[in-house]
C-alpha positions in Angstrom: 19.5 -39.4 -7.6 17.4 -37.1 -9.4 14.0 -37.8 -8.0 15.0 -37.2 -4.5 14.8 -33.5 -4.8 11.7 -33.5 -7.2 10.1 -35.5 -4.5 11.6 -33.2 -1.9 10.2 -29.8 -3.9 6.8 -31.6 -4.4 6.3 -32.5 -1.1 7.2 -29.0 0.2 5.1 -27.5 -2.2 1.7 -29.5 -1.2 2.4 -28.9 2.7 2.5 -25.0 1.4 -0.8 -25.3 -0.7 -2.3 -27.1 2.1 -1.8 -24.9 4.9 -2.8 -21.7 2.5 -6.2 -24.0 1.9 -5.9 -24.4 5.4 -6.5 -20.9 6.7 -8.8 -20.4 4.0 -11.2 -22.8 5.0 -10.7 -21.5 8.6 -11.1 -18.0 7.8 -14.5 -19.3 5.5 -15.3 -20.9 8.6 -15.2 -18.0 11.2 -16.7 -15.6 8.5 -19.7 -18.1 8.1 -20.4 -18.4 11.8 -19.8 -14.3 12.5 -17.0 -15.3 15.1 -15.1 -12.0 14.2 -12.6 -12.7 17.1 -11.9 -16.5 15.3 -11.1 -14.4 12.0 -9.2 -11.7 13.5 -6.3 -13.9 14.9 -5.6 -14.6 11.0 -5.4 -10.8 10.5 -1.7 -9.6 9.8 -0.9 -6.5 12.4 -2.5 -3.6 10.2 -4.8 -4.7 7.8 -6.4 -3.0 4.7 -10.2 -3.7 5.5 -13.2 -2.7 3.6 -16.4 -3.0 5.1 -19.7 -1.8 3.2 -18.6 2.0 2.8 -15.8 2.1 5.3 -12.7 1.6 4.0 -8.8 2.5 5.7 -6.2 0.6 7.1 -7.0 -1.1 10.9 -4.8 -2.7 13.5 -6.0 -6.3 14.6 -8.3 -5.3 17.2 -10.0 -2.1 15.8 -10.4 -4.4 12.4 -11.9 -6.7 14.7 -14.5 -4.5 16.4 -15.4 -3.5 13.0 -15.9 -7.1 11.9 -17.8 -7.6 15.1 -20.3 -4.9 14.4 -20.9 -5.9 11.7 -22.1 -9.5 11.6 -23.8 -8.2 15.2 -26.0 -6.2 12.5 -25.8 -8.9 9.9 -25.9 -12.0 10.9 -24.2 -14.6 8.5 -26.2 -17.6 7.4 -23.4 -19.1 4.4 -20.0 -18.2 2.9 -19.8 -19.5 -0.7 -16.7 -18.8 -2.3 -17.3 -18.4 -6.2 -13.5 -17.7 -7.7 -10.0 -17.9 -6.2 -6.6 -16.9 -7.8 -3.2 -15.4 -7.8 -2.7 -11.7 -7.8 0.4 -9.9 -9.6 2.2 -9.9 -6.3 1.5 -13.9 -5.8 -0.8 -13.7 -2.9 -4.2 -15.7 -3.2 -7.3 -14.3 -3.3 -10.9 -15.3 -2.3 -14.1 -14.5 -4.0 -17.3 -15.0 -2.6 -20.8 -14.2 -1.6 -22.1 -14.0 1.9 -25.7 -14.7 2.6 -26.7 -12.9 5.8 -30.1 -12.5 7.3 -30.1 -8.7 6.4 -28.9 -9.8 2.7 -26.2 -10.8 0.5 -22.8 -9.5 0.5 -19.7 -9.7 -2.2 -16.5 -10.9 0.1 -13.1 -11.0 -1.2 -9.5 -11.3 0.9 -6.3 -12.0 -0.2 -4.1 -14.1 2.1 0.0 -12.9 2.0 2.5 -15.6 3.7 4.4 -14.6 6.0 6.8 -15.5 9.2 3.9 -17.3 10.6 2.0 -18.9 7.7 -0.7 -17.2 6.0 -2.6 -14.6 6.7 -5.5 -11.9 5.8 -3.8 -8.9 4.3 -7.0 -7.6 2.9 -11.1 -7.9 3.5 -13.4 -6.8 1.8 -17.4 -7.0 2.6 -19.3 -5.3 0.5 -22.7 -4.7 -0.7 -24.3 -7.1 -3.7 -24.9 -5.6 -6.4 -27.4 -8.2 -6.9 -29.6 -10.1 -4.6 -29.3 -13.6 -6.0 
């Protein structure tokens, strides 16, 4: 009687992990082909972006437009995510370096569940300190 609710809890717990790893790849996806309006519709409603030296917090569609302008001026060649975790709050975070034709840029977002799965709380594109 006991390993119908394990099994239960397991099985809710990988459909959660999936559709985090889900978005993720989706968000990977939209940020590797510079389809900012692809990426925006994971965006919660006001989002904490950082991009190069401009940083504040952006509803959807002026985080967007941001987004936009910028791969219009950089235009993304690959997404590599190098390092992923759990922050102190227990959203998951992304790590990763974007190769773009103008050069590389350090990436990190942190998706937060909420009422309608998961979503990109925070972005952040920023220069390289290195060019690798």
């Amino acid at each position: 009687m006991i390993k119908f609710p394990l099994l239960f809890t397991l099985l809710l717990l990988s459909f959660g992990i999936r559709a985090q790893d889900e978005v993720k790849d989706q968000v990977v996806q939209a940020m590797r082909t510079g389809n900012s309006r692809e990426l925006a519709e994971h965006f919660i409603a006001n989002i904490d972006l950082t991009v190069k030296e401009t940083a504040d917090v952006y509803s959807k569609a002026q985080a967007e437009q941001i987004v936009r302008k910028f791969f219009n001026d950089n235009p993304p060649i690959d997404l590599v995510i190098e390092h992923s975790g759990v922050s102190k709050v227990g959203d998951k975070y992304y790590i990763g370096i974007l190769r773009a034709r103008t050069g590389y840029f350090r990436v990190t977002f942190f998706l937060k569940k909420a009422d309608a799965g998961f979503q990109v709380k925070q972005l952040r594109i920023e220069n390289s300190k290195n060019d690798f």
